[in-house]
C-alpha positions in Angstrom: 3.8 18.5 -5.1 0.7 17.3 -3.3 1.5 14.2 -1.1 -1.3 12.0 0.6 -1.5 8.7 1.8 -2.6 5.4 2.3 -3.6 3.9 5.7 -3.9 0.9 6.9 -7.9 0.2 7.9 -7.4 -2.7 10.5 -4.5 -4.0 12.2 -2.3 -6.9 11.0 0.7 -7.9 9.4 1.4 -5.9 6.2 2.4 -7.9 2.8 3.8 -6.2 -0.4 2.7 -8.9 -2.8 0.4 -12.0 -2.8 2.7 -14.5 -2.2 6.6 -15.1 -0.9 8.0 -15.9 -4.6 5.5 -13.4 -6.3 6.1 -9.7 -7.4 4.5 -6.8 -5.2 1.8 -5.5 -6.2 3.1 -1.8 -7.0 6.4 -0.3 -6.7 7.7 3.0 -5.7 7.8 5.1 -8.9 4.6 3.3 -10.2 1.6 5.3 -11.2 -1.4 3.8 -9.7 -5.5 4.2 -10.3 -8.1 4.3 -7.9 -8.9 1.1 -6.3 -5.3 -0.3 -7.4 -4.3 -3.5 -4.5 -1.1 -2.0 -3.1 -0.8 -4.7 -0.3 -2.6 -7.1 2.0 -3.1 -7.0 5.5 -3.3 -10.4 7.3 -5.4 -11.1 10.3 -6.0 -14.5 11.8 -5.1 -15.9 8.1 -7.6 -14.1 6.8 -6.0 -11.8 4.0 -7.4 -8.3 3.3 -6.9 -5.9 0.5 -5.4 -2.6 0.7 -6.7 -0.4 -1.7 -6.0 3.0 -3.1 -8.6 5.7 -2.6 -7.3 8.0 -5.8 -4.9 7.6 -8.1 -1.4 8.9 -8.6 2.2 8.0 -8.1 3.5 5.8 -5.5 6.4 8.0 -4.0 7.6 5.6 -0.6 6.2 2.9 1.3 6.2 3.7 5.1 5.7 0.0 6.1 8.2 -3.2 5.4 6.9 -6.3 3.7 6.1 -8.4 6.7 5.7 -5.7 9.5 3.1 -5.4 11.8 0.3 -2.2 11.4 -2.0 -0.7 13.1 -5.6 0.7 12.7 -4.9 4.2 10.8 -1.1 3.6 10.2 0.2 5.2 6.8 1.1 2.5 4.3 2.4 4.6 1.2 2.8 7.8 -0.2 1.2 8.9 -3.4 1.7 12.4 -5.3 -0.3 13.7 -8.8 1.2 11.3 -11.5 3.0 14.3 -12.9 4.8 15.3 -10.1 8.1 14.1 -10.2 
């Protein structure tokens, strides 16, 4: 099982979905494409999109809904979509 991960490009505060009342945007055990939204990061207000850079399945997220990141912190874990 091949794990890699998602980092954070910019510091911020990390969100799981788009709004308070909304649904994240992906959930561990979901399998995900490249480019897929997995989270925002907001600066100043200004809301940024955190993407994924290939595809596979979401395994753990490493960061809380609502929790401060840094520049280069892991976000989530991803594996091949047929590793289980």
């Amino acid at each position: 099982m091949a794990e890699r991960t998602i980092r954070s490009p910019l510091p911020g505060i990390f969100y799981r979905q788009p709004s308070p009342d909304a649904e994240p945007f992906v959930k561990e055990g979901d399998v995900i494409q490249p480019g897929t939204v997995i989270g925002l990061v907001g600066v100043m207000k200004t809301f940024h999109q955190i993407t994924a850079d290939s595809g596979g399945r979401v395994v753990r997220f490493l960061v809380e809904n609502e929790e401060p990141i840094r520049p280069g912190q892991e976000i989530a874990v991803l594996t091949d979509a047929g590793d289980e």
